[in-house]
SETIGU-446382 format. One record per residue: residue in one letter; x, y, z of N, C-alpha, C, O in turn. Coordinates in steps of 0.02 Angstrom, whole numbers, padded with zeros to 5 digits, always signed. Layout:
BEGIN
AXYZXYZXYZXYZ
...
REM end
This chain:
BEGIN
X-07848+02627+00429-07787+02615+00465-07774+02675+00511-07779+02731+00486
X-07760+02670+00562-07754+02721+00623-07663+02744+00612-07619+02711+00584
X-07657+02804+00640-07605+02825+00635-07539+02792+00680-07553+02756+00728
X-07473+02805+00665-07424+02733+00701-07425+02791+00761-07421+02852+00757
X-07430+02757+00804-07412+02777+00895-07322+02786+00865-07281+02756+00831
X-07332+02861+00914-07273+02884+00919-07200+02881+00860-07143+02901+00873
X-07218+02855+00810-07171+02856+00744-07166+02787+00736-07120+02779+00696
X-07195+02721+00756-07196+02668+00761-07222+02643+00703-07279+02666+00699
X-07209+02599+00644-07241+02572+00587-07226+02498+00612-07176+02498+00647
X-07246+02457+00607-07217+02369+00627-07187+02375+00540-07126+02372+00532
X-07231+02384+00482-07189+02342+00421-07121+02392+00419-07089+02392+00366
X-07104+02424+00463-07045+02474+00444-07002+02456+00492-06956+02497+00489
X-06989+02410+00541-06977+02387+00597-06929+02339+00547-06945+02312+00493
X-06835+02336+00603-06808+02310+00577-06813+02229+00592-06820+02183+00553
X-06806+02230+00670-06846+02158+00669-06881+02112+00650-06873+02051+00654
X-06942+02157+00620-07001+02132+00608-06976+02099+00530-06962+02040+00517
X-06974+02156+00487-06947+02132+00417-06886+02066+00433-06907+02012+00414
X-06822+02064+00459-06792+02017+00455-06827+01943+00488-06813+01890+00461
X-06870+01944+00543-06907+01885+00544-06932+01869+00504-06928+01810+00488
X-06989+01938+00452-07021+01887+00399-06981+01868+00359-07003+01814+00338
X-06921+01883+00328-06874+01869+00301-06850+01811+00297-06858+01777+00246
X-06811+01785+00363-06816+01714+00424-06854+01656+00395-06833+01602+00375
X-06930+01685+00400-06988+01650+00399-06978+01609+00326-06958+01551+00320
X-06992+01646+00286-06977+01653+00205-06933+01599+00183-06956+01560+00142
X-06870+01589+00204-06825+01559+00194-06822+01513+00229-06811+01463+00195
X-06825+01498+00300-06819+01422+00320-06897+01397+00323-06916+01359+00367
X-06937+01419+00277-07000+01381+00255-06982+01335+00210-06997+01275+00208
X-06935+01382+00156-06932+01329+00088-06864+01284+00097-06844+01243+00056
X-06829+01303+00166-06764+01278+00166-06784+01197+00198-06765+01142+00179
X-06838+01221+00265-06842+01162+00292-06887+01094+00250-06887+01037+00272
X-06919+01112+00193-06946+01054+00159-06888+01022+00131-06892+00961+00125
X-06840+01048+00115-06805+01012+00095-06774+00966+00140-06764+00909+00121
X-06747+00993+00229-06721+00955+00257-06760+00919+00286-06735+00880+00326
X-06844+00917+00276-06870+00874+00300-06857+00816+00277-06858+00770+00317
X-06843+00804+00214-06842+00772+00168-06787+00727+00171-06790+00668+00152
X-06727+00759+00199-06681+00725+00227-06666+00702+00309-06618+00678+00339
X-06741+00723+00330-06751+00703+00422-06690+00737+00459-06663+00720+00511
X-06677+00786+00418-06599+00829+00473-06632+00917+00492-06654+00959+00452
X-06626+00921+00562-06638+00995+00570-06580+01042+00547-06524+01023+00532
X-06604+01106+00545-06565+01163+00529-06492+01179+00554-06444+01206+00528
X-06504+01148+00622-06441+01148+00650-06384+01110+00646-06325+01121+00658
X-06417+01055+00624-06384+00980+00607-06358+00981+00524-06307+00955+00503
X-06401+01012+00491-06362+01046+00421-06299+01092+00420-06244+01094+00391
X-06330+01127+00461-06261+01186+00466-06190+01173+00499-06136+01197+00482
X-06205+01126+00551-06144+01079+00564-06106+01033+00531-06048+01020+00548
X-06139+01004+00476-06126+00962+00426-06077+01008+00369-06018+01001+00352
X-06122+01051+00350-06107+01087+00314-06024+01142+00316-05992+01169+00271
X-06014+01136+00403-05962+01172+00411-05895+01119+00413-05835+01132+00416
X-05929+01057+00411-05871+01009+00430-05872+00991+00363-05819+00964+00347
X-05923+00998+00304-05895+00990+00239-05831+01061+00194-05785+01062+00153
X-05868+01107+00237-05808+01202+00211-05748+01174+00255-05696+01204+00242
X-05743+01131+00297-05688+01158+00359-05631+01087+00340-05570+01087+00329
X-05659+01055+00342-05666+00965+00356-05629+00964+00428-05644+01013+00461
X-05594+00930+00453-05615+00898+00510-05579+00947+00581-05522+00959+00600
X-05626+00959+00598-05623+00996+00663-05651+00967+00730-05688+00917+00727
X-05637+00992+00783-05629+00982+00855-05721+01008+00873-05746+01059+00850
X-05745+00973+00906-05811+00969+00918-05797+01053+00949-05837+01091+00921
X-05767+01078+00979-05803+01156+01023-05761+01192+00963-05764+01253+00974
X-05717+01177+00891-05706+01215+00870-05787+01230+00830-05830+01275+00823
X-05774+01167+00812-05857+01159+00754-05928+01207+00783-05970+01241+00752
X-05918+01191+00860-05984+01247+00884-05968+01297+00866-05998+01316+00815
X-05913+01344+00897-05890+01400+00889-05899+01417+00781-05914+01474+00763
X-05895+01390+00755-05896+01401+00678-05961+01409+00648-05979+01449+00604
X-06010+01346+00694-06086+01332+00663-06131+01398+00718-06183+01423+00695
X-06108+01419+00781-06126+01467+00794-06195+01459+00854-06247+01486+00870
X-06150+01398+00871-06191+01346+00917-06151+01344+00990-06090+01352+00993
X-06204+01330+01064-06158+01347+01123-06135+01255+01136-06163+01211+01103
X-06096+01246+01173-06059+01198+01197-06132+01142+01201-06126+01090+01169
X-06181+01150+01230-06217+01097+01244-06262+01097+01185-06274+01037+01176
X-06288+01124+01150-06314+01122+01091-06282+01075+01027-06317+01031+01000
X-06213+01090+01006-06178+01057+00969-06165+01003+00980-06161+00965+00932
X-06153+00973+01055-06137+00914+01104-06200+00865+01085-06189+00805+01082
X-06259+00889+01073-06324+00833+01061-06326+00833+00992-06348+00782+00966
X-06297+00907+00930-06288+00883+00868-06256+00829+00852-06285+00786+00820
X-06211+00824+00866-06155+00783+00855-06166+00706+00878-06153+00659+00840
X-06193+00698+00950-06209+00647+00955-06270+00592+00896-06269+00534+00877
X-06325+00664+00884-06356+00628+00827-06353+00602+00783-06374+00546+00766
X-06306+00671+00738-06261+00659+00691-06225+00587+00693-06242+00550+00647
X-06190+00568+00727-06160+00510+00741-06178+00466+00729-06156+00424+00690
X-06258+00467+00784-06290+00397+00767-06332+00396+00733-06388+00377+00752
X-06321+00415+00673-06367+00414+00600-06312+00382+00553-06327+00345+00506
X-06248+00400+00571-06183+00398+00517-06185+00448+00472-06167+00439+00414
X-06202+00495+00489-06175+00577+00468-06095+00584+00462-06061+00592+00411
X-06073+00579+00541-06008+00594+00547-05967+00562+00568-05996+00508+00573
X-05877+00548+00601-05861+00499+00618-05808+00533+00673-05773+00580+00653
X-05802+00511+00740-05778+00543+00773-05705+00500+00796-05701+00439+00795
X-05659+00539+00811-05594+00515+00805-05558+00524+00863-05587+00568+00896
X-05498+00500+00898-05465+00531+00948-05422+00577+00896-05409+00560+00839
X-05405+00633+00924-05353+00673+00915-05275+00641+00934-05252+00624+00989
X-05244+00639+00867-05174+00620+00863-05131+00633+00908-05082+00597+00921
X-05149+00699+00941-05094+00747+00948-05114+00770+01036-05073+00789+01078
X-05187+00762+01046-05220+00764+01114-05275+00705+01115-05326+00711+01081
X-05265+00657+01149-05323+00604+01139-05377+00640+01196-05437+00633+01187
X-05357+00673+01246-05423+00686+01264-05471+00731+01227-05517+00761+01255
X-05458+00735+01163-05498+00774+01127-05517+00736+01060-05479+00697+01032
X-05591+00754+01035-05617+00701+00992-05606+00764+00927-05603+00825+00932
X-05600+00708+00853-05598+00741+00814-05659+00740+00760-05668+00680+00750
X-05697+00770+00729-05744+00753+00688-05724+00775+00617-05712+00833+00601
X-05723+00729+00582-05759+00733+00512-05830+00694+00484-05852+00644+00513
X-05854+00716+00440-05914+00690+00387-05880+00623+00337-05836+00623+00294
X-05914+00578+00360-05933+00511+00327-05942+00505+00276-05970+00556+00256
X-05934+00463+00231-05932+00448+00166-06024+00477+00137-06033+00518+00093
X-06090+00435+00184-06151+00466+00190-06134+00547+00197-06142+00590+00154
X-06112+00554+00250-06127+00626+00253-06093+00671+00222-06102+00729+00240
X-06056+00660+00177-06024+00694+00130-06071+00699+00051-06071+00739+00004
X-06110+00633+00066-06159+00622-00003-06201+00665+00036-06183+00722+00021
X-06236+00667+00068-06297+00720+00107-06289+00783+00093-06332+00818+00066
X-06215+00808+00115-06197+00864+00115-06222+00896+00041-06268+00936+00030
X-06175+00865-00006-06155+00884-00064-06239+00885-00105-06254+00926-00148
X-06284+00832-00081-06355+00853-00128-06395+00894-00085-06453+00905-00100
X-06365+00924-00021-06408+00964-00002-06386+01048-00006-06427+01094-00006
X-06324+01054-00009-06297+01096-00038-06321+01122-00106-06310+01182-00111
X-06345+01099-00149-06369+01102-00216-06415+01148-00189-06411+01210-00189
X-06475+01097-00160-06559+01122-00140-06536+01203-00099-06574+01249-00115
X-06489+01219-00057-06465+01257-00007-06475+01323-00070-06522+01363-00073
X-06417+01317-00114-06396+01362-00162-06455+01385-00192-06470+01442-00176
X-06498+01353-00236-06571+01341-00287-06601+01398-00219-06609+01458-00234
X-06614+01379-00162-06644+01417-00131-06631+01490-00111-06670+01536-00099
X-06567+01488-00111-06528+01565-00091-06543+01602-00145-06552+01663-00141
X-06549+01553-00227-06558+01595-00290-06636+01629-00282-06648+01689-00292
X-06697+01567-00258-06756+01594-00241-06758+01651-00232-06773+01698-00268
X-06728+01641-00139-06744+01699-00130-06732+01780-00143-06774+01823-00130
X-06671+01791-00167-06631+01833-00185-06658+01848-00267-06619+01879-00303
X-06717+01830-00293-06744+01844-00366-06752+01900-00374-06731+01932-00423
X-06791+01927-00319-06822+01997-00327-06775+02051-00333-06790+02109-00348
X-06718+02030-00321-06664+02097-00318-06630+02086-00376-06635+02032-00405
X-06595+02134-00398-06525+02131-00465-06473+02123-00417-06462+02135-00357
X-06441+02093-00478-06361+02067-00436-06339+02114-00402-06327+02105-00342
X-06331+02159-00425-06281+02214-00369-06342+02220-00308-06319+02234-00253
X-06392+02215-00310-06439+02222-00250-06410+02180-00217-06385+02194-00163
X-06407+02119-00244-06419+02031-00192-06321+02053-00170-06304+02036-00113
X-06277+02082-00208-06213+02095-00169-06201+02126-00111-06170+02115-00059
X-06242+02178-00139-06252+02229-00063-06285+02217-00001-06271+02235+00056
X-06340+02177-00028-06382+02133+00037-06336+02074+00060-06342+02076+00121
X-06304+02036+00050-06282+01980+00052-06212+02016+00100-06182+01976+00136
X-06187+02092+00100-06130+02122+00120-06170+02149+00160-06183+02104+00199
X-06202+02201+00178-06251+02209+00258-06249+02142+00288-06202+02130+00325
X-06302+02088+00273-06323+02051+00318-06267+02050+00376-06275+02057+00437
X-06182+02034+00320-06153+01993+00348-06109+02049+00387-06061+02028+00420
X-06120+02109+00387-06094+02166+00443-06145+02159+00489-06117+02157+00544
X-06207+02155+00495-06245+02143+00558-06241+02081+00598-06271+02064+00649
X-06194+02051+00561-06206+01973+00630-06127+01977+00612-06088+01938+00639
REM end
């Protein structure tokens, strides 16, 4: 092995480690949502309208962490699967309201399970107070 150019290691690289990291986890995450034919993004939208319940389509982007046109084609999918059910707003009809469907509340809730089982996966190698302290970084860096 040749010496790192200029103080450079890649496995010491913060990037590098959190991609493989990335990698690691939506490997074992996505068999599961294959399983349910829903992408990552389309989970996490689900998922926020199951923590939130029913919110305003640009609130829901803004929450799932998604831009205006991204969430705009979730949602439409979502829809036409019967994921979710979209509503006029009581109070502003030019604004639609979403909640999760009787289905997508059953989706949610057994994929949530698989979600958790996996967070336990991955988080094995550490002791609890490790997986606290990691789990408290991550969530100061984003």
């Amino acid at each position: 092995m040749r010496p790192a150019a200029e103080g450079f290691v890649l496995d010491e690289q913060v990037s590098h480690l959190l991609r493989r990291a990335h990698q690691r986890a939506s490997a074992l995450f996505l068999t599961v949502l294959t399983e349910a034919q829903l992408t990552p993004t389309q989970f996490f939208a689900m998922a926020r309208l199951h923590e939130m319940g029913k919110l305003s389509q640009n609130r829901l982007g803004r929450l799932a962490a998604m831009d205006p046109a991204t969430i705009q084609g979730v949602i439409r999918r979502l829809h036409e699967r019967g994921f979710i059910e979209r509503l006029a707003d009581p109070t502003d009809r030019r604004r639609m309201v979403l909640s999760l469907s009787p289905l997508g509340q059953e989706t949610v809730k057994r994929l949530v399970k698989d979600a958790n089982r996996i967070g336990e996966e991955i988080l094995a190698p550490l002791s609890a107070d490790e997986q606290g302290l990691f789990l408290g970084l991550l969530k100061r860096l984003v």
